[in-house]
N, C-alpha and C positions, 0 to 999 in steps of 0.2 A: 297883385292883389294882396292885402292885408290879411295875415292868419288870425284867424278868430276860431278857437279852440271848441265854440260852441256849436260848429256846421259841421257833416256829413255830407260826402260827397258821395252820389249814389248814382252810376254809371247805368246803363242797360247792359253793355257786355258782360255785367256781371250775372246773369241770369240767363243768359246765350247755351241752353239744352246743346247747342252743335260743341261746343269749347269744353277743352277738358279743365281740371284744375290749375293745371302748371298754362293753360292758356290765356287764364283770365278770367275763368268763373266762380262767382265765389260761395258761392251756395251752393246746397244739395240737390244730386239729379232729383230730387221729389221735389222741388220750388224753382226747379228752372222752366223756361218757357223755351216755343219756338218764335222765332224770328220777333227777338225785344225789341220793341222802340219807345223814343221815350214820351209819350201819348200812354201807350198799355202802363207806364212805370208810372205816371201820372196820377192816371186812375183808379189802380191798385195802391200806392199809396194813400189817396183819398179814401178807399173800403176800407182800409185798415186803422184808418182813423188820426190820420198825422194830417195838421192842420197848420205848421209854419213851414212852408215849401215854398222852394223858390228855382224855377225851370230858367234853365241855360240852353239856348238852341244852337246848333251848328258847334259845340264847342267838340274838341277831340280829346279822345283818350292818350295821353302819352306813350301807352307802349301802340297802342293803334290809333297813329298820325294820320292814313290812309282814310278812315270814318269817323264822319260827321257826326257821331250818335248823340250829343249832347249830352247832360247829364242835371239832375236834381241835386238841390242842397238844402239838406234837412238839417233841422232844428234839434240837436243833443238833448239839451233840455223841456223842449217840445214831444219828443218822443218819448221822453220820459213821465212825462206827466200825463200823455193821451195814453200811451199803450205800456208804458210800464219796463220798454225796453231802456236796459240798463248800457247796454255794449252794439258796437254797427253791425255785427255778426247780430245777435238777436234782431233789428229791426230788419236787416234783409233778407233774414229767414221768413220773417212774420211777413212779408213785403209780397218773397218768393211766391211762399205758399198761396195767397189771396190770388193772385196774377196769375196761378197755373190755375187757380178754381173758374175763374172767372173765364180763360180761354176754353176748359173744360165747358162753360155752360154754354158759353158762344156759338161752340161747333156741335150742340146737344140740339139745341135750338135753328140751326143749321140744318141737319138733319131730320128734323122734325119738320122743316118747313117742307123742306124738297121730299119729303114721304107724302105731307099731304097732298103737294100737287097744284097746279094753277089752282086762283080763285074763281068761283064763277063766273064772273064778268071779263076776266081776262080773256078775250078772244086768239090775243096773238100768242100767250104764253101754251095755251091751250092747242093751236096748229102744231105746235112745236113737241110736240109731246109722243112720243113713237108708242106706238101700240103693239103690244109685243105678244098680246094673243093672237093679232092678224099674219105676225110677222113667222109665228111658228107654222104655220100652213104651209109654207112656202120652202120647200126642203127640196133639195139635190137628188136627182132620180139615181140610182145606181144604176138603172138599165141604160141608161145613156153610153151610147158611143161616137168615139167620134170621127169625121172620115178624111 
């Protein structure tokens, strides 16, 4: 492939919350995520507002031969001009940080659903559902013996 001075290559391991620095990650625990791929790298890219992107699927990392993660390549001068970052470390800060927010609201929203509870009309999600004031009735006698 032809070096062209003006792309950024922007891996998902590098955002990998389990890896430490010296493992491959290259951002701060505050902008890394759990379990990157590059779909979430994707779309946080697109929140943050970088618009010359170009997805590589199946491609590997050379220090990890082993995973398919693929990787983004961004536009130096693209980024610059949308968001101002000047350096690849700035854009995968700005990158990081969107990516952890957005899993942040994902799993807010997550939990927000399963508080509420089946929908009304949901009959089977509804059978399914344990009732756990009926369930505390039902206690272990201490006077039981057994023979």
């Amino acid at each position: 492939m032809d070096h062209n001075p003006d792309r950024i290559s922007v891996w998902p391991g590098y955002f990998d919350l389990k890896l430490s620095r010296r493992g491959g990650r290259r951002v701060p625990k505050d902008a890394a995520v759990v379990k990157p791929d590059l779909e979430g790298l994707f779309m946080a890219a697109r929140e943050v507002g970088l618009r010359k992107i170009k997805r590589e699927e199946s491609t590997s990392h050379p220090r990890r031969p082993h995973g398919r993660e693929g990787r983004l390549w961004v536009s130096a001068s693209g980024a610059k001009e949308a968001i101002g970052a000047g350096s690849k470390e700035e854009v995968l800060q700005l990158i990081g940080g969107q990516w952890r927010q957005m899993q942040r609201d994902e799993r807010k929203a997550t939990e927000a659903a399963t508080a509420r509870g089946p929908k009304t009309g949901d009959r089977r999600a509804r059978s399914q559902r344990k009732n756990t004031q009926q369930r505390s009735s039902f206690k272990k006698r201490s006077g039981f013996k057994k023979k």
